[in-house]
Each structure stands twice: as C-alpha cells, then as structure tokens.
Steps between C-alpha positions, in 0.01 A plus 500: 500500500318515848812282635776677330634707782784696319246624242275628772830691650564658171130601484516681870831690400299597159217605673675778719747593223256558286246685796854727583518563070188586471469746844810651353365533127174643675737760764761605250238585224252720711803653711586645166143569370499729812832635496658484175312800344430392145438154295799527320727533820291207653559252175883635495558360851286207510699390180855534699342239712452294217804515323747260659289267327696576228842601684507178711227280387662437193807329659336392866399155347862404423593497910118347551589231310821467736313544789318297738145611434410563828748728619497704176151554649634567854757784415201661285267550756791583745585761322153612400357570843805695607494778131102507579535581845758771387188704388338600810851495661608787277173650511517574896835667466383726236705400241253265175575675178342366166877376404521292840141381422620403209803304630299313740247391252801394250655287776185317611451444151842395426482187780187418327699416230616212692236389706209415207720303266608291793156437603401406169799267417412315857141450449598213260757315697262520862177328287667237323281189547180786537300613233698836348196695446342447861864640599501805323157559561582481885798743453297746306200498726766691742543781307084502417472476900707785504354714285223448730671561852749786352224721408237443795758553754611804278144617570459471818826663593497821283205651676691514803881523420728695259543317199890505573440272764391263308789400442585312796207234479671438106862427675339282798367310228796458322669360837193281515605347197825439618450319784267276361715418176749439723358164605473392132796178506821573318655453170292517248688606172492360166909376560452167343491608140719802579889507360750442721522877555250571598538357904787734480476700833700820334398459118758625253358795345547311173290252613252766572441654144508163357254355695295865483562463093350145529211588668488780207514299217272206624219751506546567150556173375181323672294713279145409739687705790628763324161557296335469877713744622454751187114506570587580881736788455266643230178426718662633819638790324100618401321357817766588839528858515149584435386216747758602761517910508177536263270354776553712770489812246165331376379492855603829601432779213288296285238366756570681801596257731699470856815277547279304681268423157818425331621253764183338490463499122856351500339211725204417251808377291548198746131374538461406145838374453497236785142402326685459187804325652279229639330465185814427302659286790128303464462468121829607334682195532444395069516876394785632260710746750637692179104515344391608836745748520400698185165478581568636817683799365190559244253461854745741692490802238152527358418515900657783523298706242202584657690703746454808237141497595484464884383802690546336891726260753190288506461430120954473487473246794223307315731458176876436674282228640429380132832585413665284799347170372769512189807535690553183597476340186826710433736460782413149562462357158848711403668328826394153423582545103884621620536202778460240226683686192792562732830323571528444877829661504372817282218595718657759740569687178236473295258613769714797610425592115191445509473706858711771267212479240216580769678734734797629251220587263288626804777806528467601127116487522519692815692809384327451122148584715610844640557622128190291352302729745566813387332422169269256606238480766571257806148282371564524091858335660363220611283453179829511256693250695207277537490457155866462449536213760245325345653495168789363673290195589422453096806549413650149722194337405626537142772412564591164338823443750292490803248244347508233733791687729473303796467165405 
C-alpha cells in the first residue's frame, strides 16, 4: 500500500473533498439554524439539498460507468467550488433567499452524485495486487480526517467571521481536490467487460435506458445487493435526518450550546473513527463484511439512546465519541462486501444506488425530522430512531440471503 502511488492520490483528493463536504454540511446547517426562523423551515431546505440524490443519483451511475473515473471526479469538484462560492457571492450583493439556498445546496449535491460512485468504483481497479481492505481503509480514513479538520477549522473561524463566509474555505477546498485528482493517471474505467456501446462517445439514448434498466434489474436479481441495499435505505431513512439537522437542534435548544460546541462536537466524530479504522485495517482482514455490517448497524443505534438523558456538551461529546467507534464497521465493511459481490462493469451503478440509498434517503429523513418535532422532543428523537436502526441490524443478521454474502 505504502508504494502504491495512485491510491495515495485518490486519498489526498478524498481528504479535501471530504474537509470542503463537511465545512459545507457544518456552514449550510448553522447559516440556517440562525437565519431560517423555525425547525421545520431549516429541515425543508436542508432536504432540497439532499434531493438530487434521488433526481440525479438514480441515473448518474449509468454515464460513471461510461466515464473515465477520474474526470467524472474532476467535473464534480469543478463544478462544486464554483455553486459553493455562489453563496457568499450572492450574499454581498444582497440578494440569498431560502429558494436560492436551496438551489445551491441541490446543485452541490447533485455533482456529488457523480463524484462518490466514481471514487468507489476506482478504489478497486488502483489496489489490485494490494490488500482490498488496507485500500478502503486508506480511502475512508479521509473522510474520518475530515471530520476532524472540517469542524476544528469551523471552530476557529466562527468566532471571528460571519458564518456566510464560511463558505469560501468549503469551495477552496473543493479546488484543492481538483488539482490534486488531477495528477491521478488516466483511464481507468471498467471498458473491458463493457458492450460495444458503451465506448460510444454520443450514446444512443436507447442505449442509455437499456444499460440504466440493466443496472436496474441486476440489483434485484443478485438478491445479497439488493437485500444490502434494502437495510441501507431503511437504516438511512431512520438515522440521516436526525443525525444531520437533529444535532445542531440538539446542541442549540436542548443543551444550550454555541456553533462553536457544535463544530467541535461534530469533530469528536473523527477521533474515534480513525481509532476504529485502524483497528479494522489491523485485525479485520478474516471478518465477515456482511456480519460486520449488521452488527455495526445494531452498535450505531443503541448508541444513540442515551442521548434522552444527557443534560450538557460535555456528557454529548463523551458519547458521539462512543458512538464514532461503530461507524466504520459500516461504511467500510459495506464497501468491501459491494467490491467483491459486484461485476466490474456494474459498479458505477450499483454504487450511485447505493449513494441514492444514503443521501436519497438522507432528503426524506431530513424533511420527515421537521414534522417528527412538532410532536416529539429533539432528545426522545434520537431515542426512537436509535432503536429503529438497531432493529435494522437484526433484521440482516436474520437474514438467511446474506449468510455468508461475501464469500
């Protein structure tokens, strides 16, 4: 792994991606928590972000799988650091309303679409003749690193800046990423088990639905993917919005906090989750991704439980940290489970449905939060969906289909 240059380049570009995603998650969220004027309006808008998910996400693996990798992952961040920089642009000439806030977020969203399934289909095809866990591992330690490096320099900026111009740190990062990614060498794309069609420069819109149908119809025929993906839209569905708009609400009415606390308690996330990437990386090598997986969903709701009893930022830091430990064993174990079930030439599509699972979900959860609140509080929230994503973890371990998954 230490040799493998191209992997290291794809880590680099990862790691300020995923510091300019997580600035922006952190800038968009308590921009609106200050100006939005109500939870519902806050989970409304934060939800349009979310959405093309759904819109684009659902079709964006079709031209990644006709696409060289790496400049599917070039035109993404392009075109990410220009719509973030449109926020403070806007801003200064008086003229951000929550429907252009809304736009903006959709876009950035929508060239996510394109950006994580490439990066996941290319992880396999830069570590073959390296270990496939130690890869992942090294490509999810970027976003853990950035969970880190997002929030801190989140803190130390809001004390002294407008939380608008936060913004412009999230699109330098984006650039970052570009020109970085940009030294990644060429052509790498799944073309050798592709049809003929597929290398067509100008694809026949034909060709397009039937290749979008295929990619449709193999995830419900290989019954271990499509039960995988199941468990992740219903998990995600439970777990996103509360994680994503109920935190800073948890932070800010419930205990009292500044944007600062929230930053910070966004951080605590990273600490125990580069612990528990190096642990897997180190002793994960003969575990069952699918069986770790499950488990990791069961780990990843009860944690969230105790948060109906906390009473300060001190005691919530003190738990995320618990809580971070089980993440891992998700996104890693779910990546390396999909690598090997996968047909080369499927994986553009299959992981822009399984990035439609986690973010398209993430939109419905969202704008399902804003209502939730107004019967429920903000803590007895986070209680109910703790124990509903952990029943999603004994559900797949039930499962008799994913027995033995990955082998």
């Amino acid at each position: 792994m230490g040799k493998n240059r191209a992997l290291w380049v794809l880590w680099g570009g990862e790691l300020a991606s995923r510091v300019g995603e997580s600035f922006f998650q952190i800038a968009l969220l308590w921009y609106l928590v200050e100006t939005a004027g109500s939870n519902l309006a806050v989970g409304m808008i934060t939800m349009v972000g979310y959405l093309p998910a759904i819109v684009v996400g659902v079709w964006a693996g079709v031209f990644v799988d006709r696409m060289d990798y790496r400049l599917a992952m070039l035109g993404a961040n392009a075109m990410r650091a220009a719509c973030v920089l449109a926020f403070p642009f806007f801003y200064l000439i008086g003229y951000l309303p929550p429907a252009l806030i809304a736009l903006l977020a959709f876009l950035v969203t929508s060239f996510s679409a394109f950006f994580n399934p490439a990066r996941d289909a290319l992880i396999p095809l830069l570590a073959r003749g390296d270990d496939l866990l130690g890869a992942n591992s090294l490509v999810q330690s970027a976003w853990q690193f950035s969970l880190l490096i997002g929030p801190f320099l989140a803190a130390m900026l809001l004390p002294w800046i407008d939380t608008i111009y936060l913004f412009v740190p999230v699109s330098c990062a984006f650039a970052l990423s570009l020109m970085v990614l940009i030294t990644l060498p060429a052509g790498h794309r799944s073309t050798a088990e592709a049809s003929p069609a597929r290398a067509s420069a100008s694809p026949a819109m034909e060709t397009f639905h039937r290749e979008f149908r295929q990619g449709l119809d193999y995830l419900t025929r290989e019954r271990r993917i499509f039960w995988i993906w199941v468990i992740t839209v219903v998990n995600n569905f439970f777990l996103m919005g509360p994680v994503i708009v109920g935190m800073p609400i948890y932070v800010k009415q419930y205990l009292g906090g500044s944007g600062t606390d929230f930053a910070l308690i966004e951080g605590i996330y990273a600490g125990g989750m580069i612990f528990s990437t190096w642990i897997i990386s180190r002793f994960g090598r003969r575990w069952d991704p699918v069986r770790t997986l499950m488990i990791g969903l069961i780990y990843d709701g009860l944690t969230f439980i105790p948060m109906l009893w906390l009473t300060s930022v001190s005691q919530t830091a003190v738990l995320i940290l618990i809580h971070s430990l089980g993440i891992p064993t998700i996104t890693i174990s779910r990546l390396i489970a999909l690598q090997r079930i996968v047909r080369p030439e499927m994986r553009g599509r299959i992981f822009s449905y399984f990035h439609l699972a986690v973010a398209g979900m993430t939109a419905v959860s969202i704008g399902a939060v804003g209502i939730v609140l107004s019967w429920l509080s903000i803590q007895e929230l986070f209680a109910v969906i703790g124990c509903l994503c952990a029943a999603t973890g004994v559900f797949g371990l039930l499962l008799p289909q994913l027995r033995n998954a990955a082998s």
